[in-house]
C-alpha positions as CSV (number, residue, x, y, z in Angstrom):
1,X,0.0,0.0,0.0
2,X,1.1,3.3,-1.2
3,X,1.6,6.3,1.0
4,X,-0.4,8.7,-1.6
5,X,-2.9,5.7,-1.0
6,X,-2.9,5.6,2.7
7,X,-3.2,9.7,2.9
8,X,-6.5,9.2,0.7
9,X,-7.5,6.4,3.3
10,X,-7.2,8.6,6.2
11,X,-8.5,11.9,4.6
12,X,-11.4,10.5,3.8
13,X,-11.7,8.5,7.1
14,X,-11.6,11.6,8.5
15,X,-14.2,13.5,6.9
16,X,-16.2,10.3,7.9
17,X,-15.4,10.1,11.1
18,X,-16.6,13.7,11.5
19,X,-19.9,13.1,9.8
20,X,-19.9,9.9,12.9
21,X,-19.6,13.0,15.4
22,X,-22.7,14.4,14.3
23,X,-24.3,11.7,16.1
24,X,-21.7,12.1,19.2
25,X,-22.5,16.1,19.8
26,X,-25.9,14.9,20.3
27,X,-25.2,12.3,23.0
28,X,-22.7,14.4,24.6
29,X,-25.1,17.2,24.9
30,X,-27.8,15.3,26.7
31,X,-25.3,13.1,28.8
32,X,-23.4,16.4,30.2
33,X,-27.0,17.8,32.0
34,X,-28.4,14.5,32.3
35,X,-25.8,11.7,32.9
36,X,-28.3,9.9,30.5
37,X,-26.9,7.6,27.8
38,X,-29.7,9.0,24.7
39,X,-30.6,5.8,23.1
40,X,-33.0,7.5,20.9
41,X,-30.4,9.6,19.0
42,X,-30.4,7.4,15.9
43,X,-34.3,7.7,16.1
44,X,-34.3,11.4,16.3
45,X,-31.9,11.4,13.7
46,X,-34.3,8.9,11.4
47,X,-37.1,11.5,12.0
48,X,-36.0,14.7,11.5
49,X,-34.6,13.3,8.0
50,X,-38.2,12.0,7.1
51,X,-40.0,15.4,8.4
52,X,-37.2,17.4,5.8
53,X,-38.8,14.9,3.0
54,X,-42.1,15.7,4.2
55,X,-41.8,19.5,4.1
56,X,-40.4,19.1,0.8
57,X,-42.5,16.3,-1.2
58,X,-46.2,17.3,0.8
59,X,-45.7,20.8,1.3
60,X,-43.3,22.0,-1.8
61,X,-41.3,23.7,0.4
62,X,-37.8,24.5,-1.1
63,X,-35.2,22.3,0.6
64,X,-33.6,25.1,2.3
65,X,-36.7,25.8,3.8
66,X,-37.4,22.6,4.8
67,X,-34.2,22.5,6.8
68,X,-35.5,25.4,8.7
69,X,-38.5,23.9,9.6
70,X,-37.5,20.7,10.8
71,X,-35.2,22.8,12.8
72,X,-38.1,24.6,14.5
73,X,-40.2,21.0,15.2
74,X,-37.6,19.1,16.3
75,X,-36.4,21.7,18.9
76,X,-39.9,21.4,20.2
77,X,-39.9,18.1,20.0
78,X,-37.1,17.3,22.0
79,X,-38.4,19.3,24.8
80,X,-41.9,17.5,24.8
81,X,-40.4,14.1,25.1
82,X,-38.3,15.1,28.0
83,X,-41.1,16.8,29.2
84,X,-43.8,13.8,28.8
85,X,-40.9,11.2,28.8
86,X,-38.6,12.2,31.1
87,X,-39.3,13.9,33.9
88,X,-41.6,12.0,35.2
89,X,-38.6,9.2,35.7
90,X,-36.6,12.1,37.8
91,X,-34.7,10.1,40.4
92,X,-35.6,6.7,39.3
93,X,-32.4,4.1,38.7
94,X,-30.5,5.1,35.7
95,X,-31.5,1.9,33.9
96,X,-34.8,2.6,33.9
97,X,-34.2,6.2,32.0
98,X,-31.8,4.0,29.7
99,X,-35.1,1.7,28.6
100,X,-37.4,4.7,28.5
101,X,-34.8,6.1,25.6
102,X,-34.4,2.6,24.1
103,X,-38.4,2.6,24.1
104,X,-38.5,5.8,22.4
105,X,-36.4,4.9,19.6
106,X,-38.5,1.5,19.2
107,X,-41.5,3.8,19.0
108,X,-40.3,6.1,16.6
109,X,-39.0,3.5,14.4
110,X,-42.6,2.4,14.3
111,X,-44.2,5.3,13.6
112,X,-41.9,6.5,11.1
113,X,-42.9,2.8,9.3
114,X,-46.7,3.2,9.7
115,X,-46.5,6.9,8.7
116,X,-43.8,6.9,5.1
117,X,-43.3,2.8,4.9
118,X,-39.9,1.1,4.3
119,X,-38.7,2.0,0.9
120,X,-35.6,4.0,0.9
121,X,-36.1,7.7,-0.2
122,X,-33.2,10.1,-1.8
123,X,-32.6,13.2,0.1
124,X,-30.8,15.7,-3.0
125,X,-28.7,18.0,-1.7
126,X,-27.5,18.8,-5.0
127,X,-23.6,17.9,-3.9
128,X,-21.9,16.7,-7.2
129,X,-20.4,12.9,-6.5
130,X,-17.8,13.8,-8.6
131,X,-14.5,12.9,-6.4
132,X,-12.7,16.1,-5.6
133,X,-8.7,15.7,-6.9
134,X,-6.2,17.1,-4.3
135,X,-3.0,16.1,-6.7
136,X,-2.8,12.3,-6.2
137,X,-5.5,12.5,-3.3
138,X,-9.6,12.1,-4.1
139,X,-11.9,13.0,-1.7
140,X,-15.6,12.7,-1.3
141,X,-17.6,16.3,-1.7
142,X,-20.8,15.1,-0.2
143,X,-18.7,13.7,2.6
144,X,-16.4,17.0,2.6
145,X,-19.7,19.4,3.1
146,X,-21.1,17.0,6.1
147,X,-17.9,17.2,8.2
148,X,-18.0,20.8,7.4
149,X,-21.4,21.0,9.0
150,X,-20.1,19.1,12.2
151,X,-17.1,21.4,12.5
152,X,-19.8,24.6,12.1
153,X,-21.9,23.0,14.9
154,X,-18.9,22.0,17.1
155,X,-17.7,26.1,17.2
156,X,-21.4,27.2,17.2
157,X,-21.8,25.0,20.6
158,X,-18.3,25.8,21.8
159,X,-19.3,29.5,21.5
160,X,-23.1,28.7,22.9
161,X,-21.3,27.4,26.6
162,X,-20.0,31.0,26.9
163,X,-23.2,32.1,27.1
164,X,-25.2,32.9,30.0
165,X,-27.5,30.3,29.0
166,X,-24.8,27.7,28.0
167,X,-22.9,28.5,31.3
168,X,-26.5,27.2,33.4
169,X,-26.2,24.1,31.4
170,X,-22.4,23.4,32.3
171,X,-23.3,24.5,36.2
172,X,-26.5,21.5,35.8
173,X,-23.9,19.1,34.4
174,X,-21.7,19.5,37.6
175,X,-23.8,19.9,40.0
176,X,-27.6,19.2,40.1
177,X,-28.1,19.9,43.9
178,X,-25.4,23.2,43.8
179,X,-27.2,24.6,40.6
180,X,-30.9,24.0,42.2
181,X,-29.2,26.6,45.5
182,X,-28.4,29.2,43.0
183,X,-31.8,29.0,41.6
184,X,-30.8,27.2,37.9
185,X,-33.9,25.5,36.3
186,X,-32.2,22.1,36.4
187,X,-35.5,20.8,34.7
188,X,-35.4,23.7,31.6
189,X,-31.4,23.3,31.5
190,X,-32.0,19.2,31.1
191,X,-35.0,20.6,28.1
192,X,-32.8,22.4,26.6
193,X,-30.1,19.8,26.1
194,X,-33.1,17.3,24.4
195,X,-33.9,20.4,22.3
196,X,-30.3,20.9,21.3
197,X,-29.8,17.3,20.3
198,X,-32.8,17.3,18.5
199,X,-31.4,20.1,16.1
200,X,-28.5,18.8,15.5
201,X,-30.2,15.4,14.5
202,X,-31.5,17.6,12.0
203,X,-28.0,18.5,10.1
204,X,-27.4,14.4,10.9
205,X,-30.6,13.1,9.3
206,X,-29.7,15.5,6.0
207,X,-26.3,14.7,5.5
208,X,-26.3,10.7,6.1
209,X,-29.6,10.9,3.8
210,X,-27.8,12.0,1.1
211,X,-25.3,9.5,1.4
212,X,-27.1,6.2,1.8
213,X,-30.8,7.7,1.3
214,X,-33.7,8.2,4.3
215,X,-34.9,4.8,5.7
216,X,-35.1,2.9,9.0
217,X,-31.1,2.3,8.7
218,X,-30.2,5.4,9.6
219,X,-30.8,5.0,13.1
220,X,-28.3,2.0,13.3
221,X,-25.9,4.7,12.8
222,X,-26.1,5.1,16.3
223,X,-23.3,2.7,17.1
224,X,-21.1,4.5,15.2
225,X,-21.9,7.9,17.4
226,X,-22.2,6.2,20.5
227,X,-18.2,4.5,19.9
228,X,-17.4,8.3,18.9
229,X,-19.1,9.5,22.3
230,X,-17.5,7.1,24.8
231,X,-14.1,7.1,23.0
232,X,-14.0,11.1,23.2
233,X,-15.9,11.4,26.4
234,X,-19.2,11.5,26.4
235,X,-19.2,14.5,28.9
236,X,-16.7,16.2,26.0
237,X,-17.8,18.4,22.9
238,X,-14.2,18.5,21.8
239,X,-13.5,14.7,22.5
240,X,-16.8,14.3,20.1
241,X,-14.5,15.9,17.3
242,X,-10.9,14.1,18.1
243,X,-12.8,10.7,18.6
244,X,-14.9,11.3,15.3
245,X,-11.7,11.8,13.5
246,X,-9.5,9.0,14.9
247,X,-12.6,6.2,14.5
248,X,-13.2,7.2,11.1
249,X,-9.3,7.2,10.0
250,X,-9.0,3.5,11.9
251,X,-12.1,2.5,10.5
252,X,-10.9,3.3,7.2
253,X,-7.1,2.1,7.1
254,X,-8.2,-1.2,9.5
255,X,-11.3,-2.1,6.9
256,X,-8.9,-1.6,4.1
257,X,-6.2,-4.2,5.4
258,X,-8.8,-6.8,7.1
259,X,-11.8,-6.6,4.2
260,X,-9.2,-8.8,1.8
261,X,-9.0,-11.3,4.5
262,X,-12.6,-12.2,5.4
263,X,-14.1,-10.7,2.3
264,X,-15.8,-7.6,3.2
265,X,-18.0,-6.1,5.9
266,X,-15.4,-5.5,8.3
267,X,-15.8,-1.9,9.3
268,X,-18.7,-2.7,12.0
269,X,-16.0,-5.1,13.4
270,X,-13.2,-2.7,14.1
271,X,-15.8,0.0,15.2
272,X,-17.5,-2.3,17.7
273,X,-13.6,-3.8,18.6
274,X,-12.5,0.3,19.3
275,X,-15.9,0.3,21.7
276,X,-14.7,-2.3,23.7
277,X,-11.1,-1.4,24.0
278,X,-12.5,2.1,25.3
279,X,-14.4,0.6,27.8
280,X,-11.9,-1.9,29.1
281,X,-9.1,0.5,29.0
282,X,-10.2,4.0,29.1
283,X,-13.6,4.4,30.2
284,X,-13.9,8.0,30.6
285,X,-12.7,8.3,26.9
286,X,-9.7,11.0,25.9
287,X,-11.1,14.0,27.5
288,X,-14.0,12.9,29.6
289,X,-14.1,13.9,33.2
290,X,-12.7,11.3,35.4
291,X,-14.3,11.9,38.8
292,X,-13.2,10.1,41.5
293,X,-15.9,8.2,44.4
294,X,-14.2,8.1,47.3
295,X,-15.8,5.7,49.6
């Protein structure tokens, strides 16, 4: 193997890897007020793509537009299913909020296939497929615009936890008890987060729909964010970013070498083998907080 070859491999794992952190931003918002593994991310993900088609093919909205507006309902959406969803399981084990996000994703799967069915729909973005040649390097447009969406969302958020607002939600993420004193909604903080990963299931649901079209697979794409999440952190924004772009580059130069040997298919393999080598041997990931109990 070449090294103009391997450069290509990683450049492009990369830009993959970044598109996987799409899915990690949302996790990591949730989990840094909440402490809540999301479950459901892949399902948000899976229906904020189909509402985009919807707005588009029912309402002849432009695609722009569309964007918008599935912005708009899937902010409110977030906070009505931690609202009705949620809440009401405030203090319970963490397991049991873990199945009430693994129930939501079941449900949404189902009513995504009652409502639009199971046949695959394109989402055009109008991205040329046409590799893009940097000298002996090609590299994938569609897959060049979607990490440059994630690293747009990962400065917006950076900049949004400067706020006053995005100061509360770090304060609820330390402390629920301290920020309750000081009079922080914990309850509109932990909203807020839902509403947040909600929107940026948005830019996830129209970028991986253009890649491999809108269907009920999207959401299995949660694996891929939820390796990215632990392996960065999953109390870490930045370690979303790093993690995205060292699983995608492994993902790619591993598949490459092991896909000869077995014949293909091997890229769920070395994701799933980086997920359990971050769990046995780092399991607060790069830059996640390691807080010690003492007892």
């Amino acid at each position: 193997m070449d090294a103009a070859f391997l450069i290509e491999l990683a450049a492009n794992g990369a830009l993959t890897g970044l598109l996987y952190s799409l899915f990690a931003i949302g996790l990591v918002l949730i989990y840094k007020s909440s402490s809540v593994p999301n479950l459901a991310q892949g399902g948000l993900t899976m229906v904020a793509a189909y509402f985009v088609l919807a707005f588009v093919e029912q309402l002849g909205l432009p695609l722009w537009l569309s964007i918008i507006a599935a912005v708009i309902v899937m902010f409110f959406l977030g906070m009505l299913i931690e609202r009705v969803a949620l809440r009401p399981l405030a203090g319970r084990p963490i397991v049991m909020i873990l199945m009430m996000t693994m129930g939501l994703d079941i449900f949404m799967h189902g009513t995504t296939l009652a409502i639009w069915g199971a046949t695959s729909r394109p989402m055009n973005l109008g991205v040329s497929y046409d590799p893009l040649f940097l000298g002996p390097i090609l590299l994938s447009r569609v897959n060049l615009v979607g990490a440059s969406v994630a690293v747009v969302l990962f400065v917006a958020f950076l900049l949004f936890f400067r706020t006053r607002l995005g100061v509360r939600l770090r304060a609820v993420s330390d402390d629920y008890v301290a920020s309750w004193s000081v009079g922080i909604s914990v309850e509109r903080a932990v909203a807020i987060s839902w509403a947040l990963a909600s929107v940026v299931a948005v830019a996830a649901g129209v970028i991986w729909g253009e890649i491999q079209s809108v269907d009920q697979s999207l959401s299995l794409l949660l694996l891929k964010g939820l390796t990215v999440a632990v392996l960065g952190g999953l109390d870490s924004i930045v370690g979303a970013i790093i993690a995205g772009i060292l699983l995608g580059i492994v993902e790619n130069i591993g598949s490459s070498y092991i896909d000869p040997m077995v014949g293909g298919g091997s890229r769920d393999l070395v994701v799933a083998a980086v997920l359990i080598l971050t769990v046995l041997l780092r399991p607060h990931g790069l830059l996640g907080r390691h807080d010690i109990e003492r007892i």
